[in-house]
C-alpha positions, -999 to +999 in steps of 0.1 A: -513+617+307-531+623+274-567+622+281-587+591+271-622+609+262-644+590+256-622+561+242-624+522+262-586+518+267-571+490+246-576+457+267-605+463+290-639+440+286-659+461+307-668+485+332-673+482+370-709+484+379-722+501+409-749+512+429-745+550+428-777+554+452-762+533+474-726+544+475-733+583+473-751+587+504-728+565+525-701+587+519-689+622+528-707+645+509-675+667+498-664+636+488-680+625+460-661+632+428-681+650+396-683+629+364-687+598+380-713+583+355-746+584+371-751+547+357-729+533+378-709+521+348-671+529+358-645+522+335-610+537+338-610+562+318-636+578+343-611+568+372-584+586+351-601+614+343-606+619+378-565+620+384-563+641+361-587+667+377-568+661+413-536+666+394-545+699+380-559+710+412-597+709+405-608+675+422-590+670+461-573+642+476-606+628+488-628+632+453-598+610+438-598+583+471-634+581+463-633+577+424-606+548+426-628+527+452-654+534+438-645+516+407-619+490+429-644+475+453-677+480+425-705+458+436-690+443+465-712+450+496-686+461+525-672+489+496-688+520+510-685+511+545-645+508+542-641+539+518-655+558+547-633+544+572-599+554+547-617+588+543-623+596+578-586+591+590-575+615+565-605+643+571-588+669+546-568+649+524-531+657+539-521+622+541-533+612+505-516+643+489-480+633+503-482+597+496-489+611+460-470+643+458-440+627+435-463+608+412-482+638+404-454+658+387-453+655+344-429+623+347-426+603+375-396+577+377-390+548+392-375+567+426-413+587+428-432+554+421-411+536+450-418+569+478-453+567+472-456+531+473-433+533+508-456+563+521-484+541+513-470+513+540-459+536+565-480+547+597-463+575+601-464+589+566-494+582+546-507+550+559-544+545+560-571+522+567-584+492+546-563+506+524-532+476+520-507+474+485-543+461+463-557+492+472-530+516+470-512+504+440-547+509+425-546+550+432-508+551+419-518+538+392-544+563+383-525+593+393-488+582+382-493+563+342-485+584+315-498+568+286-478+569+251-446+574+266-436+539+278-408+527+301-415+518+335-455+528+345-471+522+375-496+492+378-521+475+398-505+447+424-538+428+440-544+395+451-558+388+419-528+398+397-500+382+417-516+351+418-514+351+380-482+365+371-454+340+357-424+337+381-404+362+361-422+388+375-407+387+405-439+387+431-446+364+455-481+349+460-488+363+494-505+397+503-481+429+515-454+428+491-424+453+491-415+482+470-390+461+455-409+432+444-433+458+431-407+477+412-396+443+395-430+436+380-434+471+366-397+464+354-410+432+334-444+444+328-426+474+308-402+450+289-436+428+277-454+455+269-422+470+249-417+435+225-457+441+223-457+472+211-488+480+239-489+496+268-478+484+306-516+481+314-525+463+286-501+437+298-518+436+332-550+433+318-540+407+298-527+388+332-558+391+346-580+381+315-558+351+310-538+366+280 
């Protein structure tokens, strides 16, 4: 991924906001990821730079957990009460790691998004909990997109998005959806954001900004 500095990537309005006092101490203490802004102004490219860290080996499994709920749940009040829960079922990051392990290599393709997302659903792989296809989807995305290169990219698959993509994405309505389904939207997210000329999460963005 090239790093995005200190650049607002092209189609986001604005950061998450969160109470660092409140989320810090609720937490694990070796879990807490360095340069998380001390504002509590997240925006991706703090989430990213995070991956990237976890990907070269100086931030673990759990700094990374941390930095994308962080920035997923934001304000909401149960946030740091979950995030420990998914924390404390993987005590030293083992489980995180091999859900990830494929999407962490210089280009992952569609076969290494597909294992994580499947590790992700299994019990007895990387499974853990509060921690469904919204959530997940959420720390592929961080750790698997390669920006500039195109093609098929990993992308965020909430309640929120698949309620507003257009049929032709291929994704039902309903929570829990399969690796499949997931694999057709990054299919037609890629071709939009090829005829755009953007990138794959601009086009989500755009879905969930009404664009």
């Amino acid at each position: 991924m090239r790093a995005t500095g200190g650049v607002v990537l092209p189609g986001e309005r604005a950061p998450v906001r969160v109470d660092v006092d409140r989320w810090r101490p609720g937490l694990p203490r070796d879990a807490w990821p360095e340069g998380l802004p001390a504002t509590g102004e997240i925006w991706r490219r703090d989430v990213f730079a995070v991956a990237e860290a976890y990907r070269c080996g100086t931030a673990s499994p759990r700094q990374l957990l941390t930095a994308v709920l962080v920035w997923a749940y934001g304000p909401i009040g149960y946030g740091p009460w979950r995030a420990t829960r998914s924390l404390d079922a993987d005590p030293d990051g083992t489980r995180l790691a091999y859900a990830l392990e494929e999407v962490s290599t210089p280009a992952p393709d569609e076969a290494a998004l597909c294992t994580a997302y499947q590790r992700f659903r299994d019990p007895g792989q990387a499974r853990l909990p509060w921690l469904g296809p919204g959530l997940f989807t959420k720390i592929v995305y961080f750790v698997g997109y390669r920006r500039g290169v195109g093609g098929v990219q990993p992308l965020i698959l909430d309640r929120v998005v698949a309620s507003l993509l257009p049929v032709e994405a291929g994704i039902g309505r309903r929570n829990g959806w399969s690796s499949e389904e997931w694999l057709a939207y990054l299919r037609w997210a890629a071709e939009q954001a090829r005829v755009r000329a953007i990138e794959a999460d601009e086009v989500e963005m755009a879905v969930v900004g009404g664009g």
